[in-house]
C-alpha positions, 0 to 999 in steps of 0.5 A: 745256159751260159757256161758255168763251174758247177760241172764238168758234167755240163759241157756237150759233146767235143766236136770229135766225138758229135762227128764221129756220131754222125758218121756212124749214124750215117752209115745205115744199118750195122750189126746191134748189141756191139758186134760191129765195127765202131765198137771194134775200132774203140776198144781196139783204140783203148787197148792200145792207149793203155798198151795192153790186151785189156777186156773193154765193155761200154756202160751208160754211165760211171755209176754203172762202170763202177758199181758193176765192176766192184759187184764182179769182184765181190760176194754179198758179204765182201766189202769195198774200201773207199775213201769217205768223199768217192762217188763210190760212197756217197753219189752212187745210191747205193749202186756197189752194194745193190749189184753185189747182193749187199757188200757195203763200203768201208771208208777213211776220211784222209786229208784231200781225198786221198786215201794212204797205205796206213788208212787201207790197212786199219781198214782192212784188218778192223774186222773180226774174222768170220763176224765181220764183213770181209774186204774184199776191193780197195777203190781208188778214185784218179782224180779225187773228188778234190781234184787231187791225183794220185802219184804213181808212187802212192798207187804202187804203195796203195796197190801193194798193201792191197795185195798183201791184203789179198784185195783186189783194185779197182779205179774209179777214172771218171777223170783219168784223162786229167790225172794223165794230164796233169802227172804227164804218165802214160795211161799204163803208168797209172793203171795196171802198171801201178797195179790197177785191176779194173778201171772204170774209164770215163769219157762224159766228163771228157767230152762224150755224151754218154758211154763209160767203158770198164776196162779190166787188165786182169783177165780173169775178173772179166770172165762172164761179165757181159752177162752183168752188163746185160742183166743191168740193163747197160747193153745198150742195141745200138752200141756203135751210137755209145761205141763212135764218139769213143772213137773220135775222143781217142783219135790223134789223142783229142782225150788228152787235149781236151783234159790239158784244156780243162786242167789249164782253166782251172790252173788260171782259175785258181791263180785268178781268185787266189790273188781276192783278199779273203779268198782260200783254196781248200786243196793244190789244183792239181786237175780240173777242179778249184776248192775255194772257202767262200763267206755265205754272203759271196756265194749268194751274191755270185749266185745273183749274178747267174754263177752256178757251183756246188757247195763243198761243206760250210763255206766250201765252194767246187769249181769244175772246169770242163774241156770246153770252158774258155779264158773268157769265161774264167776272168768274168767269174774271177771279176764278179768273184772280186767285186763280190767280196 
């Protein structure tokens, strides 16, 4: 398959991550379920990003990073604050609620995706007490599933209605690494300095082929949450295969290139067809995806010419950009996109 924008999701391996892969690989035998030294050395390499003694375990994937992490915080009749459009709410089957014995998700649909402080407090005080489910995670996701990032000023006020509310936060980063692009912060700064809890950490969408890591700066969340992993299914035997490429994203900060690449595709992306008459971006561009109002007609037309994205409502349109998505790939799209309108 030609590149394309429908995900970011699509792109393979970064060099990096394949050669380390193959360098654990190459090393014979080695110690299973993650007592090994590729998996020492990776999440010895997340601690110190995020400049904390943080508890780090590797998942299959985010469905699992999140809904494990928020099932560890919740009891059946808890419930998880989330915005309307996160994959916590609708693209994870289900999965919190499953993992935790039932505690569902209480969402607001606020503008771009982001969710605010007012919205966070309707939310949690709505109930009526022992009769109602009772709030018990506020989930933030960085970037949004509009491509918009969270300021390190918005967390601290989300964060800090949370805690009054007696919520504890979890993120879910399937992006993180191009939030941390985009607002040029440290990992800390927009994590457990903001207040963050648990941070599910995404790599796949970052240039790894397999294996989120849930990252938990507070301690005591943590405790017996190996067992969960287990009991999931997520340990995978041979974890130094998921544990590798973690090593080679993070080394000589290829995570953070990478990010900036697919960040700065979408930036051109966006000044390219936002010069086409009839063209609307939906949100600001503030990471690696572009929303754009299409007419019906142009999307067929555009998927005539082999182009493939994702509908975003009526006339909306998702273009992702990964780390791999070259120039020439972005003017083709912005050229087939003007000669379609």
């Amino acid at each position: 398959m030609s590149q394309q924008f429908a995900s970011d999701n699509n792109a393979g391996l970064c060099p990096e991550a394949l050669a380390a892969l193959i360098s654990a690989n190459g090393e014979g035998h080695a110690t299973g379920y993650g007592d090994d030294d590729w998996t020492e050395r990776a999440g010895a390499g997340i601690r110190a990003l995020f400049g904390s003694d943080c508890q780090v375990f590797f998942v299959f994937g985010g469905t699992a990073a999140n809904a494990l992490a928020l099932a560890h915080i919740c009891r059946p009749y808890h419930a998880v604050i989330a915005h309307a459009e996160s994959h916590v709410a609708t693209d994870e089957a289900g999965a919190p609620g499953f993992f935790s014995g039932g505690a569902p998700t209480l969402t607001a649909d606020t503008p771009l995706a982001k969710l605010t402080p007012g919205a966070v407090e309707r939310l949690a005080t709505a109930g009526r007490g022992v009769h109602s489910v009772k709030p018990r995670a506020l989930s933030l996701t960085q970037a949004t599933e509009m491509g918009t990032v969270y300021a390190p000023d918005e967390l601290h006020a989300l964060t800090a209605v949370a805690r009054r509310l007696g919520l504890k936060v979890h993120m879910d980063g399937a992006r993180f690494a191009n939030a941390v692009a985009a607002l040029g912060c440290s990992p800390a700064d927009l994590s457990w300095r903001a207040g963050v809890d648990v941070l599910s950490f995404g790599g796949v969408k970052n240039g790894l082929a397999a294996g989120e890591a849930v990252v938990f700066f507070d301690a005591s969340l943590a405790d017996e949450f190996a067992w969960r992993v287990k009991q999931a299914g997520q340990l995978n035997s041979k974890m130094r295969l998921v544990a590798a490429p973690w090593v080679g994203l993070l080394e000589n900060d290829v995570w953070l290139r990478n990010a900036r690449h697919a960040n700065a595709m979408a930036r051109r992306l966006a000044e390219s067809i936002a010069k086409v008459e009839g063209v609307r971006l939906m949100a600001p561009v503030e990471s690696n995806g572009v929303f754009v109002e299409l007419g019906a007609q142009v999307q067929d037309r555009l998927r005539r010419k082999g182009w493939r994205f994702y509908a975003w409502g009526p006339a909306g349109c998702r273009l992702m950009c990964a780390w791999d998505t070259t120039p020439e790939t972005v003017d083709r799209f912005a050229s087939d996109l003007a000669a379609a309108v």
